[in-house]
N, CA, C and O of each residue as an XYZ file, in Angstrom:
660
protein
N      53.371    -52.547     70.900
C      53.706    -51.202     71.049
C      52.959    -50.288     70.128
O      52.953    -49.087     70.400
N      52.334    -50.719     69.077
C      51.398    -50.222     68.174
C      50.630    -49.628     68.591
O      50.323    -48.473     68.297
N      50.232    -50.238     69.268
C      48.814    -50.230     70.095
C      48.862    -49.353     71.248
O      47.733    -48.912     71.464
N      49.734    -48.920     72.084
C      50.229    -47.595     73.354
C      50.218    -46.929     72.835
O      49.434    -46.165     73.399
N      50.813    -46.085     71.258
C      51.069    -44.899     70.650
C      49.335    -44.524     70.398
O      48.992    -43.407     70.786
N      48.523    -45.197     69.924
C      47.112    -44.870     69.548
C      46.536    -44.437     70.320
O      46.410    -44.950     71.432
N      45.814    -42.946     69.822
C      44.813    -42.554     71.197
C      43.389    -42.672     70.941
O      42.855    -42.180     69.947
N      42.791    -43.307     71.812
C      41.596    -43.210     71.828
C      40.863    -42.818     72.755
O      41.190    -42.742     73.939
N      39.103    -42.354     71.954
C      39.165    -40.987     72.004
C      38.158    -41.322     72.520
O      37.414    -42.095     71.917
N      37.707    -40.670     74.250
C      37.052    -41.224     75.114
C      35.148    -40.530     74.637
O      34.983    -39.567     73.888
N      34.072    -41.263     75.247
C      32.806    -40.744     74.717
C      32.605    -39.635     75.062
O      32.064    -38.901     74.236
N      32.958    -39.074     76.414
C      33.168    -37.372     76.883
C      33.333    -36.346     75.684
O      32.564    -35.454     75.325
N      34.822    -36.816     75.060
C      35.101    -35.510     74.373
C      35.038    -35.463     73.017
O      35.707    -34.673     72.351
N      33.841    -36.712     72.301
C      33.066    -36.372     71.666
C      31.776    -36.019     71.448
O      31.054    -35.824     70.471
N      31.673    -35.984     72.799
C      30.213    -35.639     73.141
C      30.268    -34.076     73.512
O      29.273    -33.358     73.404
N      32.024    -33.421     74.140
C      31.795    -32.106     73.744
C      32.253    -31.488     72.412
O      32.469    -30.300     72.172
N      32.319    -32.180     71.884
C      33.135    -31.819     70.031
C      31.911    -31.489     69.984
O      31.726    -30.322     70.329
N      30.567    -32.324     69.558
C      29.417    -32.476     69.094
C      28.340    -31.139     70.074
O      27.957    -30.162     69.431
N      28.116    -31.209     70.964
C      27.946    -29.508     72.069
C      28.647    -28.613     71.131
O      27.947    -28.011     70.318
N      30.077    -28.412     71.117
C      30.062    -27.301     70.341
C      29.686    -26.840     69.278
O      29.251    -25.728     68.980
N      29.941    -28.092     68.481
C      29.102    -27.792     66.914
C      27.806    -27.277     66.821
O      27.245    -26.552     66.001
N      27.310    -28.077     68.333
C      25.703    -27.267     67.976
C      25.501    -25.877     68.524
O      24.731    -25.055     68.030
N      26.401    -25.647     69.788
C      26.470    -23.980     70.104
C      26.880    -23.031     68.985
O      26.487    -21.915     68.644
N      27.867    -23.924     68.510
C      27.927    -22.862     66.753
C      27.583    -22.561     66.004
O      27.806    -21.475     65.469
N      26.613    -23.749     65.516
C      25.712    -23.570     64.457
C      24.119    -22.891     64.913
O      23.402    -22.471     64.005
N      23.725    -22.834     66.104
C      22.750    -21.885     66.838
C      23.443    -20.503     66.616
O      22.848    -19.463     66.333
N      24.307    -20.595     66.724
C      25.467    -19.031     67.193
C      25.042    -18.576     65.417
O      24.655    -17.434     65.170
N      25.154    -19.405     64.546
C      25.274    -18.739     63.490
C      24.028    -18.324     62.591
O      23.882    -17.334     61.873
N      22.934    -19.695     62.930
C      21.315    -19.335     62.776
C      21.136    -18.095     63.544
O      21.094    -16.949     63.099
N      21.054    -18.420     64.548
C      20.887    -16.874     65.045
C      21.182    -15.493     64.434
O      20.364    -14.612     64.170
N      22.560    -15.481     64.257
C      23.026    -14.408     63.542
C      22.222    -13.858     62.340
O      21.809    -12.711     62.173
N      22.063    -15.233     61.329
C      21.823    -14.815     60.279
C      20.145    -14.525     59.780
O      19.619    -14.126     58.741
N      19.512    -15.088     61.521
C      18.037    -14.698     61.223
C      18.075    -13.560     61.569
O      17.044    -12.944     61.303
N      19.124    -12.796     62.244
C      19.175    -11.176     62.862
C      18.970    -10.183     62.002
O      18.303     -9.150     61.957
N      19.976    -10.967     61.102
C      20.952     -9.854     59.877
C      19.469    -10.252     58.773
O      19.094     -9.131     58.428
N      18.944    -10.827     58.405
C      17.470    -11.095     57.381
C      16.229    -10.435     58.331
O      15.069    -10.418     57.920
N      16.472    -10.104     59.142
C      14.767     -9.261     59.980
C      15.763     -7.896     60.123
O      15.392     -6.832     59.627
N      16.712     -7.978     60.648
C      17.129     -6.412     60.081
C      16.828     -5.751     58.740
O      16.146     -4.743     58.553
N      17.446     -6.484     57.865
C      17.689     -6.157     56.321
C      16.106     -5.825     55.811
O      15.823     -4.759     55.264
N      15.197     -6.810     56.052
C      13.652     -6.793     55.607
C      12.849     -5.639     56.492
O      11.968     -5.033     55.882
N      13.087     -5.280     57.910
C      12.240     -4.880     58.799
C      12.896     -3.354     59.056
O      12.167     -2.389     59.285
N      14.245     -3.260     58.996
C      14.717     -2.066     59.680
C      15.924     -1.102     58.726
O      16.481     -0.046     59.026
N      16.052     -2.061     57.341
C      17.210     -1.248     56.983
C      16.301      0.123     56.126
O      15.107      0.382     55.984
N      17.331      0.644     55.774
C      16.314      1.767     54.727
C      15.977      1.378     53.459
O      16.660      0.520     52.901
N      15.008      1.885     52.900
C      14.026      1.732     51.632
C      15.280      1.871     50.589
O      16.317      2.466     50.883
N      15.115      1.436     49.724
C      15.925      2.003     48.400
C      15.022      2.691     47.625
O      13.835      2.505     47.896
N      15.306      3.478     46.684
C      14.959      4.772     46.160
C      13.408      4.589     45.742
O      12.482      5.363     45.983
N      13.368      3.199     44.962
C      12.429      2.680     44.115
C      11.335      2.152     45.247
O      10.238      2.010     44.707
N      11.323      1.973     46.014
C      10.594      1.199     47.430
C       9.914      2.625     48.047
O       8.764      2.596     48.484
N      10.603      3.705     48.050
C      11.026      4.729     49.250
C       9.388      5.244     47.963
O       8.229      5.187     48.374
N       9.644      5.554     46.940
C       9.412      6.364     45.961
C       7.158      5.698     46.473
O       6.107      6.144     46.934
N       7.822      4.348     45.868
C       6.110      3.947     45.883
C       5.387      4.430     46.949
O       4.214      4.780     46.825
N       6.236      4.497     48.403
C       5.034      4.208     49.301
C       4.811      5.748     49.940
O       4.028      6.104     50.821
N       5.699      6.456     49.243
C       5.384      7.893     49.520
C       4.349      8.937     48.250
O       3.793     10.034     48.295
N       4.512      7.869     47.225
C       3.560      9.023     46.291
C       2.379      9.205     46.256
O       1.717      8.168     46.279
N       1.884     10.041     46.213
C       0.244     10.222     46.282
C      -0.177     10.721     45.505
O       0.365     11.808     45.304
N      -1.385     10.364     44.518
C      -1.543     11.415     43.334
C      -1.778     12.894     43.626
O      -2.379     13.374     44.588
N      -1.213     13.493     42.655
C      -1.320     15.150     42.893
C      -2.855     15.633     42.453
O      -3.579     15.351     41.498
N      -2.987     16.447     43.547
C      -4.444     17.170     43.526
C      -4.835     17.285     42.269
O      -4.053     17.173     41.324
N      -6.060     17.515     42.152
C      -6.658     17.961     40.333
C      -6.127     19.513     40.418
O      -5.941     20.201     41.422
N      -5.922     19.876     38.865
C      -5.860     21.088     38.773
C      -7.230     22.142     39.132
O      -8.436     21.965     38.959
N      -6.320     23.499     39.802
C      -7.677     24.052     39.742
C      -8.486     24.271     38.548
O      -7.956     23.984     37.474
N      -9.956     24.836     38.546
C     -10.919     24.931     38.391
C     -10.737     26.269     37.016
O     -10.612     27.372     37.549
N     -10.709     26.338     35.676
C     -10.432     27.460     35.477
C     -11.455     28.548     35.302
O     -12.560     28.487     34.763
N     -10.496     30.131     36.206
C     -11.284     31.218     36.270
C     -11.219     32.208     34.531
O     -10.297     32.648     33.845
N     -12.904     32.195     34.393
C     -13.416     33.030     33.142
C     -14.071     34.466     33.473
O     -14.604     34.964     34.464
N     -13.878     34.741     32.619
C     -14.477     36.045     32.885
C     -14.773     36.475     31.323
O     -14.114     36.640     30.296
N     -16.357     36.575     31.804
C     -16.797     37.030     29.950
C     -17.069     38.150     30.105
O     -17.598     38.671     31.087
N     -16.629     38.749     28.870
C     -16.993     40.487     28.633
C     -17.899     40.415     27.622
O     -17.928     39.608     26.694
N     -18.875     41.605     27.942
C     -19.972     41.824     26.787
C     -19.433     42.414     25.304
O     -18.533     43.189     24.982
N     -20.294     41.762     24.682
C     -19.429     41.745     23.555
C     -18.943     43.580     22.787
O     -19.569     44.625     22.970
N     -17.650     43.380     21.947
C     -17.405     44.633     21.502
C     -17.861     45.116     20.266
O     -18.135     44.182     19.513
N     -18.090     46.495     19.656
C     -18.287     46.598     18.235
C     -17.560     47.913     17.844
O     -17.947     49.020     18.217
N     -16.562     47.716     17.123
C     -15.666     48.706     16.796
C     -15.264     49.158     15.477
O     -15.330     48.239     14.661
N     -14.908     50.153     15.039
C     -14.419     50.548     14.076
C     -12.906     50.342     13.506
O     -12.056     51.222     13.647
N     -12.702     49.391     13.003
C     -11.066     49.136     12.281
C     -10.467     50.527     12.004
O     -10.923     51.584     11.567
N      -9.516     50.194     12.342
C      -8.460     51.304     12.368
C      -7.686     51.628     10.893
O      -6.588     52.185     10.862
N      -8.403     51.206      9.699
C      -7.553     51.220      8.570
C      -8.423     51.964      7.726
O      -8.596     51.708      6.534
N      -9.197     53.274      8.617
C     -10.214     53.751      7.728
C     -11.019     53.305      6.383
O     -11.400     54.097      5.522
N     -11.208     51.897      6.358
C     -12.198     51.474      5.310
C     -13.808     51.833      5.691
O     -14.601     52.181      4.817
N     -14.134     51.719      6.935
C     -15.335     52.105      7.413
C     -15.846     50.289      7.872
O     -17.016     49.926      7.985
N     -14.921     49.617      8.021
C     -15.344     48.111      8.188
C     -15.367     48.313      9.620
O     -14.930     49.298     10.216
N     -16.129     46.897     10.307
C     -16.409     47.307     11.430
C     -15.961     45.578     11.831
O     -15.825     44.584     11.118
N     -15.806     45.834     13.475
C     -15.273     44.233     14.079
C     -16.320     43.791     15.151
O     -16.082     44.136     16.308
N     -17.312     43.159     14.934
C     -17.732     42.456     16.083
C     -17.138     41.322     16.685
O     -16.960     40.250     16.108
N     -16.822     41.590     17.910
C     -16.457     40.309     19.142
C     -16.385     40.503     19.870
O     -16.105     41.581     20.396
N     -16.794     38.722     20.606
C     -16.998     38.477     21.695
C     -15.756     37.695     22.685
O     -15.293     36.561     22.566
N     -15.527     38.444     23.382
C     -14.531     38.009     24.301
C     -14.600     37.071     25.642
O     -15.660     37.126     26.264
N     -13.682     36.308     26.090
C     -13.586     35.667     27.495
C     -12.091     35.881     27.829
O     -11.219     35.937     26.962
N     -11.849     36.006     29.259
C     -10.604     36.361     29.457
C     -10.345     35.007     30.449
O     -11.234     34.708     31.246
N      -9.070     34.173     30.377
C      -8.772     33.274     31.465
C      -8.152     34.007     32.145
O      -7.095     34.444     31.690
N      -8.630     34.436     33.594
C      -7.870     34.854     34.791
C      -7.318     33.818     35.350
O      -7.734     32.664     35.453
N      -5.912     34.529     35.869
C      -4.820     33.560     37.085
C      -5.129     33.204     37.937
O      -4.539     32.156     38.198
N      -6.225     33.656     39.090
C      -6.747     33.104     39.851
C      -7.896     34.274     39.990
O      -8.105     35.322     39.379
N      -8.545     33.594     41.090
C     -10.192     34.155     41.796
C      -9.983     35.744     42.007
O     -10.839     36.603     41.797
N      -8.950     35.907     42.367
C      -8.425     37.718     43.176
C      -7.845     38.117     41.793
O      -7.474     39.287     41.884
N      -7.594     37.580     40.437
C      -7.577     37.927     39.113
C      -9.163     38.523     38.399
O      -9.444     39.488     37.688
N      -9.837     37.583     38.907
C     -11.200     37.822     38.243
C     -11.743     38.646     39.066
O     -12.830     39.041     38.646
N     -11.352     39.202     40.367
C     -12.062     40.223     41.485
C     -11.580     41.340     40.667
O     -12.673     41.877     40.481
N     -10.809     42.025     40.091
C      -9.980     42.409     40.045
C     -10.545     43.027     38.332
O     -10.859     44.170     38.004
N     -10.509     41.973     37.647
C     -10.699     42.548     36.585
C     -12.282     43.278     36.539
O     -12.486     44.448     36.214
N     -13.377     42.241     36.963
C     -14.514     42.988     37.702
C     -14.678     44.493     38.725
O     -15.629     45.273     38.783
N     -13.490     44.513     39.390
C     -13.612     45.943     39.788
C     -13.467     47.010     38.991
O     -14.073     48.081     39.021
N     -12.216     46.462     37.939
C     -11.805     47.653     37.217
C     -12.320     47.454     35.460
O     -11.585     47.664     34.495
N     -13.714     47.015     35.406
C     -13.740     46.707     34.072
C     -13.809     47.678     33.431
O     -13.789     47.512     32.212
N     -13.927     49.194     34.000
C     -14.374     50.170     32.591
C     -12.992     50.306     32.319
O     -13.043     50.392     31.092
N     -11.812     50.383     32.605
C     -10.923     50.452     32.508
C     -10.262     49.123     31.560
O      -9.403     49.363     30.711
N     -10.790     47.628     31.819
C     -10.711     46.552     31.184
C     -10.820     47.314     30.008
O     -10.078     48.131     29.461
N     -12.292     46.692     29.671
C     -12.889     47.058     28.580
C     -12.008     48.501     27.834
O     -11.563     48.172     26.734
N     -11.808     49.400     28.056
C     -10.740     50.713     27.558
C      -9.897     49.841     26.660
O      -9.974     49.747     25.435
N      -8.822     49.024     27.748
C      -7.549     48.859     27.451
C      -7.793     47.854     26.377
O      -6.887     47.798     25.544
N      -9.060     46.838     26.150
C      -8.705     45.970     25.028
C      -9.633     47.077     23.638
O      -9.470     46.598     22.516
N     -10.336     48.141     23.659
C     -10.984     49.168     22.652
C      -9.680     49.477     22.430
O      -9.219     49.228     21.317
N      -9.054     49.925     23.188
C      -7.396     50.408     22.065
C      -6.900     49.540     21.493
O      -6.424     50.004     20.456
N      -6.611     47.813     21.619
C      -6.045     47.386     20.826
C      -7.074     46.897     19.557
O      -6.758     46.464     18.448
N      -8.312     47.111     20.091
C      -9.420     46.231     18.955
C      -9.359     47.836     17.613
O      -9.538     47.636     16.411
N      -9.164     48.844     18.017
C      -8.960     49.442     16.807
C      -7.672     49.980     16.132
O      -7.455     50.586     15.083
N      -6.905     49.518     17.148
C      -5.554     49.831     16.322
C      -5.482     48.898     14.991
O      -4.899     49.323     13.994
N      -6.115     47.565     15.003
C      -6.028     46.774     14.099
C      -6.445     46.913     12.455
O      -7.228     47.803     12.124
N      -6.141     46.413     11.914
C      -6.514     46.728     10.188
C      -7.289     45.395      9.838
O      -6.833     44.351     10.304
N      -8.527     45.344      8.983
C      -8.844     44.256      8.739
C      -7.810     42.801      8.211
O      -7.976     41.652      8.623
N      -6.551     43.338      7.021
C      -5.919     42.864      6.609
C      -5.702     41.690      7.707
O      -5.994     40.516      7.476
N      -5.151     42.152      8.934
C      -4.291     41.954     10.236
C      -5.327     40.440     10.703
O      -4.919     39.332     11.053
N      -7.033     41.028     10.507
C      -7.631     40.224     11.447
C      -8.543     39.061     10.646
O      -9.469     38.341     11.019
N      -7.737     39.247      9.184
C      -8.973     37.762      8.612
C      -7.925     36.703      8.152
O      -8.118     36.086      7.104
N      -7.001     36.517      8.792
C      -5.988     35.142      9.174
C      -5.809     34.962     10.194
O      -5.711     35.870     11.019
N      -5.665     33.206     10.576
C      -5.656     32.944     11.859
C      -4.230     33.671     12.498
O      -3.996     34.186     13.591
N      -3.799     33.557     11.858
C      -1.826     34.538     12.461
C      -2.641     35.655     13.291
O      -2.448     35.756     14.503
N      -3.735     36.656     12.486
C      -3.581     37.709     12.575
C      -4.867     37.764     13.975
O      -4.908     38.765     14.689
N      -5.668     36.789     14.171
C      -6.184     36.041     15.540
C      -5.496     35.956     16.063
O      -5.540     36.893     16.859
N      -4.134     34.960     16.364
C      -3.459     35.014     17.225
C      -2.731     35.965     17.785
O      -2.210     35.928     18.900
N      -2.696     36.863     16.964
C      -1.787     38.524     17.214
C      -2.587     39.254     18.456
O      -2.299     39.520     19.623
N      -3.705     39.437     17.638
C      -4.626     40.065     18.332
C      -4.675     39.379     19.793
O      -3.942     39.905     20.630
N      -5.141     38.709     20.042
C      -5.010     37.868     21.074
C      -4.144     37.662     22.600
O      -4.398     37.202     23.714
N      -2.728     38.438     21.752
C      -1.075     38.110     22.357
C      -1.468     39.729     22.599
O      -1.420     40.108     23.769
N      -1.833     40.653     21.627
C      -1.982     41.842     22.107
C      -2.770     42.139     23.235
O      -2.234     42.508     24.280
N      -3.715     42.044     23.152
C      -4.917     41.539     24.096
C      -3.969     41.246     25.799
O      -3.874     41.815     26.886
N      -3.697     40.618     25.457
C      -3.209     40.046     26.724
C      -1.989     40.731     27.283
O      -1.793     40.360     28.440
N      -1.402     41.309     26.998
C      -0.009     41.649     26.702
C      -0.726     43.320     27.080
O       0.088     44.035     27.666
N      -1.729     43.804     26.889
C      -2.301     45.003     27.638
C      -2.809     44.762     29.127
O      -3.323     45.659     29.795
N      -2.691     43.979     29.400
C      -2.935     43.458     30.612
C      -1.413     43.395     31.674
O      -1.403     43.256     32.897
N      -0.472     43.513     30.951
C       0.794     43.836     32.310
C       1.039     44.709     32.492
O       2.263     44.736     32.623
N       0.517     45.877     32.647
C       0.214     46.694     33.569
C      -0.649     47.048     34.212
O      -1.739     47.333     33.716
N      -0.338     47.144     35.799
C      -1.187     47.139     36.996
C      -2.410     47.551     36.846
O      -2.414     48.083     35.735
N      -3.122     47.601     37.154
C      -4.688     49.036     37.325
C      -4.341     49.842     38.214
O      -3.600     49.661     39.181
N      -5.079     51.061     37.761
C      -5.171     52.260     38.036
C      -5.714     51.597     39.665
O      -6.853     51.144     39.777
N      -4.536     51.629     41.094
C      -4.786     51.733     42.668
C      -4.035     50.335     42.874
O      -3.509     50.115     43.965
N      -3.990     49.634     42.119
C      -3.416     48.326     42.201
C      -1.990     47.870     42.512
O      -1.293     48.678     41.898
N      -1.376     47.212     42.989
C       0.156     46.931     42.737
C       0.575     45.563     41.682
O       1.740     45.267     41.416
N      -0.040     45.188     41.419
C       0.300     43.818     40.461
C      -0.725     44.427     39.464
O      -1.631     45.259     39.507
N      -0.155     43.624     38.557
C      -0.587     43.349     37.052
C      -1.704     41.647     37.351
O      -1.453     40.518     37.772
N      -2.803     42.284     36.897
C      -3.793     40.925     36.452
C      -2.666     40.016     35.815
O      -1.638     40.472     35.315
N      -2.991     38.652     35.896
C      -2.756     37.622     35.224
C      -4.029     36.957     34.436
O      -4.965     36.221     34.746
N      -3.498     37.700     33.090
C      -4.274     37.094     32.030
C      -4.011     35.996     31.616
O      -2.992     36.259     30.976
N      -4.181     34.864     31.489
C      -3.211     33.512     30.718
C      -3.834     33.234     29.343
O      -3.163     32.668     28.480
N      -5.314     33.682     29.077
C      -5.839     33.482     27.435
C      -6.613     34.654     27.144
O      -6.789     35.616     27.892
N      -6.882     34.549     26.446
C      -8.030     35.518     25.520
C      -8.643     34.876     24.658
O      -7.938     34.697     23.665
N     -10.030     34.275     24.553
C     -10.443     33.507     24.061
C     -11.870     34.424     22.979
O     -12.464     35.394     23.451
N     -12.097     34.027     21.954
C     -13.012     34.845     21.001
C     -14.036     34.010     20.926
O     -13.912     33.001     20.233
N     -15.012     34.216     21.488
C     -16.484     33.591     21.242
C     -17.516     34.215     20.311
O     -18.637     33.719     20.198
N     -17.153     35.259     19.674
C     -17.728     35.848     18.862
C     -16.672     36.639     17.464
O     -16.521     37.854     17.591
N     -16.238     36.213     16.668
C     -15.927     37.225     15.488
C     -16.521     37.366     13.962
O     -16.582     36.544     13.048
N     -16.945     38.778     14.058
C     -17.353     38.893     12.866
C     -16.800     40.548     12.353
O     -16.780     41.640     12.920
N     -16.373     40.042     10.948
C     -16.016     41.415     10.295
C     -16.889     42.145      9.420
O     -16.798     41.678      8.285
N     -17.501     42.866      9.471
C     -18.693     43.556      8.368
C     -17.566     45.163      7.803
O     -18.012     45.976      6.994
């Protein structure tokens, strides 16, 4: 009677035990080669990924616009009878800066003769008193020209020539 209660288990329906295991385990390769060619091929970049393949080096800077003025010779303003030779360059903001200052140079030239003699020698034989000059210089330049609506963009004032006699 041992032996009636025991079931045994015919070659059929381990031969479909074994079918399913393998429909499952296809079922699940499958899946998981889906979800790895998604993830690699289609998901989105992360920041650091996204970042590399979009940067491009940034253009060179432009080219900078000069503009040299003939040189000045003036009388210091601190009645000693001393006199200032220099030579100036102006960095213009752009190309329609340097059109600009070229149209209106007698007027240029004016506006930096007022600040070159307001000055006192004292003022102009330390570098401080270079850099003053300089900030002044430039700083006569925000306001428009005479027909103009903007103010030149001066960005330096550069001295290629100073001498004090």
């Amino acid at each position: 009677m041992a032996k009636a209660n025991v079931k045994t288990t015919a070659p059929e329906e381990k031969k479909k035990s074994k079918t399913w295991l393998i429909v499952l385990l296809a079922v699940l390769l499958t899946a998981g080669a889906a979800a790895g060619a998604y993830y690699f091929l289609l998901a989105d970049k992360g920041p650091g990924e996204e970042q590399v393949a979009e940067v491009t080096p940034p253009p060179p800077p432009p080219a900078p616009v000069f503009v040299e003025l003939k040189p000045f010779t003036v009388n210091l303003g601190d009645n000693s009878g001393r006199m200032l030779y220099v030579g100036i360059s102006l960095r213009a903001g752009t190309d329609n800066d340097k059109l600009q200052l070229v149209e209106h140079m007698p007027e240029a030239r004016n506006r930096i003769l007022m600040v070159l003699t307001s000055k006192k020698t004292d003022e102009l034989t330390t570098l401080d008193g270079k850099k003053t000059l300089a900030d002044d210089i430039r700083t006569a330049f925000s306001q428009p020209f005479e027909g103009t609506q903007a103010p030149v963009t001066v960005s330096d004032v550069l001295f290629t020539d100073f001498i004090i006699q």
